[in-house]
Structures are given as C-alpha cells and as structure tokens.
N, C-alpha and C positions, 0 to 999 in steps of 0.2 A: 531466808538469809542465813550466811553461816560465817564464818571466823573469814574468808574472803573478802566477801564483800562487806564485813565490818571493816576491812582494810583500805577498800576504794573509797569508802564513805569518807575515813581520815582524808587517807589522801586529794578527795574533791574539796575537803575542807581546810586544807592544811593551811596556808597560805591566810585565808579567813580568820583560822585561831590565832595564829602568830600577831594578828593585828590585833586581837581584843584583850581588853585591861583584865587582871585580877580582879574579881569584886570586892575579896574580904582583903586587901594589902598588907594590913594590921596583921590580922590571923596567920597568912601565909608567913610574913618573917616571923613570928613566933614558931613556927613550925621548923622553918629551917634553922633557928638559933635552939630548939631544940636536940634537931635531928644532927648539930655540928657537936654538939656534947655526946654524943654517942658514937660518935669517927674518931680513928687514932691514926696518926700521921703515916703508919705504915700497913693501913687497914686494907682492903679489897673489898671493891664497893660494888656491888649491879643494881642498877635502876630501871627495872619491869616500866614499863609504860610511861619512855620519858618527854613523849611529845616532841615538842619542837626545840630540849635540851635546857629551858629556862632552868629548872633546878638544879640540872647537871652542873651549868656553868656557871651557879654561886656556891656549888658544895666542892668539887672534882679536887680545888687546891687543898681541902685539910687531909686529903687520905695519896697512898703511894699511885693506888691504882682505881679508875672508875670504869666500869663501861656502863653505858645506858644503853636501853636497848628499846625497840618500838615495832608494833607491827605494820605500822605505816612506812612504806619507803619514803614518800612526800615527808612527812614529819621529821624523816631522821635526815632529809636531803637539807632542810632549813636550818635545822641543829646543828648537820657540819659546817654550813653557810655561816655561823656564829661563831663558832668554834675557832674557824680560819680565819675570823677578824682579833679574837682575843684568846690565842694560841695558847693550851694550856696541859702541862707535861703530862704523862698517865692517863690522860681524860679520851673516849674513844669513844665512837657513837656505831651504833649495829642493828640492823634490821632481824629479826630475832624476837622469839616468846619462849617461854617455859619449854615448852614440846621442842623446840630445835635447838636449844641449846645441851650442851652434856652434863650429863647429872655428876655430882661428885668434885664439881670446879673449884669449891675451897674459900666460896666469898667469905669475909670477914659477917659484912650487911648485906643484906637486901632490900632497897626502897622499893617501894609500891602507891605512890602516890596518886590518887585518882586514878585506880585503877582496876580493884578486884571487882567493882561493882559492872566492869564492862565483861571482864573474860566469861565464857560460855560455861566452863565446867570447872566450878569453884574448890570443891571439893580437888579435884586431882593436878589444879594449880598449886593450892598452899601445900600438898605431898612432893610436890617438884621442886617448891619455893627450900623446903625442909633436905629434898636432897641437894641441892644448890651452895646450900651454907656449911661453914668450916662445925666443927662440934663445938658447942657455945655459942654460937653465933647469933646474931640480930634480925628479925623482920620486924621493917618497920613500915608501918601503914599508915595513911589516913582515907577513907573511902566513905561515899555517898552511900549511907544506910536509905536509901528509898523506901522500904516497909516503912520507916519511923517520919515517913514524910505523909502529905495528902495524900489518902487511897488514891483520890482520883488519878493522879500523874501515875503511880506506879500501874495501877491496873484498868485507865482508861487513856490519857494522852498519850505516853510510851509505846502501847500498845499501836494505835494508828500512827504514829510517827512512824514507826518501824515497818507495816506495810505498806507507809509512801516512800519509803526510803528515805526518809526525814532526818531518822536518826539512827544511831547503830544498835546493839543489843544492847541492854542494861538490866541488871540480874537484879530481884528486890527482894530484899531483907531487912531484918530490922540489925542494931546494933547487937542487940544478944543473942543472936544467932550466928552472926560473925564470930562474935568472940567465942562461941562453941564450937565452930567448924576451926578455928586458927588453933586450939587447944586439942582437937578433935586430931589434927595433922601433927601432932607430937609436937607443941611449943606449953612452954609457960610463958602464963601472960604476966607481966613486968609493970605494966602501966597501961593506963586508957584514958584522956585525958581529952579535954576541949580545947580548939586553941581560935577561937569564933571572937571575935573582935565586940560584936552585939548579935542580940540573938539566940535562939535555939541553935546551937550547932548539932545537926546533923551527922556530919562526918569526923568520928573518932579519930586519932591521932590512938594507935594504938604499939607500941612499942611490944615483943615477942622474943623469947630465946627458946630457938634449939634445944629439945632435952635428949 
C-alpha cells in the first residue's frame, strides 16, 4: 500500500466517519479551548489532516484566514458539504498534503490533529511542517503514540489490517520519540500536555515553535 491507497481507504470510509461520535467529547473540547488560546484574530491557520472539517468549523471564526487540508478528496467533499450549510468567512477546505503544497506560505499555526501517526514519512513531514510556518510560528499536535499503546495492536492487528486493506497506514511510536523527531525538525517544544477526560491518554496534545 502507499500514500494512494491510503487515500481511497479514506475515501471508501468517508461518509462512515462522518456518522461516528467522538469517544473522548470531554477531552476533545479541552483540546480545542486549548488550541483557541493559541489563535489570534488575524493569524493564518493550516490544518494537516482535517477529515471531514469538524475542527475546522469550530476553530476557522477566531483567525483571519484557515485552510484545512486532507488527502481524501471524499473527506474534503463532506467538509465543504458543511461548510456550505454554516458559511464561514476565510475558512477553505483543500485536497492537499505537505508534499503539494508550497513551502514558504507564512502560516501563522499549523494543526495536525490525528494525524502524524498516519503519514508515511514522519521525519520529512514535520521539515515541511517547519518550512510551512511564518518564523515564530506554532505546530500544534495531538497524535496517537501507538508504541505507548498494547504491542499487540501496533505490531500484530495493524499489521493484518493493513494487508486486508482494513485499515490505512499507521506509523508506531512512542510519545518520546515524537517529541524528539518534532525538536529533531527545528521546533522547541512549549508544552505536552494530556487532555483525556479518564484514562491513560495516549495521544499528547503537544504545542511547538519554529526556532
């Protein structure tokens, strides 16, 4: 499988995600009342892997300008579908990853929500992530550390998922390995925090500045 058909898999699913709940609800709006303290009204925002736009369309009103962007064209076709019910200025939805967009754009932030854990080449994303952002700038994360989860899932279900075409790629790591690849691509790290309602949280919420 490659970045491809990590694409169609979205896309066969797309419509399937769109209908399924949050689990952690709690957690997630901490995340986002979070991540709205780090936005300034005339900031420029990209959002790496925004799905079907759910975060898009409760963040897009506190900054000038948003794009979200997805490798699923299905994902981003339901996002506009949203979007065009609750019309929101600045806010733009784009089919689009690291590798095709232009390096140098000047975002204020970068989101990456559920997301570094899927891309294929971790490393040479967060160096695209780094040229993306204005100097100062923000990446902000939260991502499924899979090392830091049950071996089994990462180096035995994952695995056959993936050659039934189950599931799409999912890179495994633990949290402190992240945090030395994201510092490793020229950030300081700012903060790393949980925001897991109960539970072990797994996936950091990890806040980053451009040095």
């Amino acid at each position: 499988m490659n970045a491809e058909s990590d694409a169609h898999f979205w896309d066969r699913t797309s419509r399937r995600y769109a209908r399924s709940n949050i689990a952690d609800r709690t957690g997630y709006e901490r995340t986002l009342d979070r991540t709205r303290r780090l936005l300034k009204p005339q900031g420029r925002v990209l959002e790496l892997g925004c799905g079907t736009g759910t975060t898009a369309l409760r963040l897009a009103n506190c900054v000038q300008s948003y794009l979200a962007t997805d490798i699923s064209p299905g994902m981003i076709a339901i996002a506009e579908e949203r979007h065009a019910a609750v019309a929101i200025p600045g806010l733009s939805f784009r089919v689009a990853t690291t590798e095709t967009l232009a390096p140098d754009m000047g975002f204020d932030v970068v989101l990456g929500f559920n997301y570094l854990h899927l891309v294929r080449d971790l490393p040479g994303t967060l160096d695209r992530i780094h040229g993306l952002l204005a100097a100062g700038g923000l990446f902000v994360s939260k991502t499924p550390c899979i090392g830091d989860m049950n071996p089994l899932l990462g180096y035995g279900v994952l695995p056959v998922m993936r050659a039934l075409r189950l599931a799409p790629y999912a890179g495994v790591f633990r949290a402190a390995e992240l945090k030395e690849r994201i510092a490793a691509a020229g950030f300081v790290i700012l903060a790393m925090e949980s925001h897991a309602a109960r539970g072990e949280d797994r996936r950091p919420y990890i806040v980053a500045r451009k040095s």
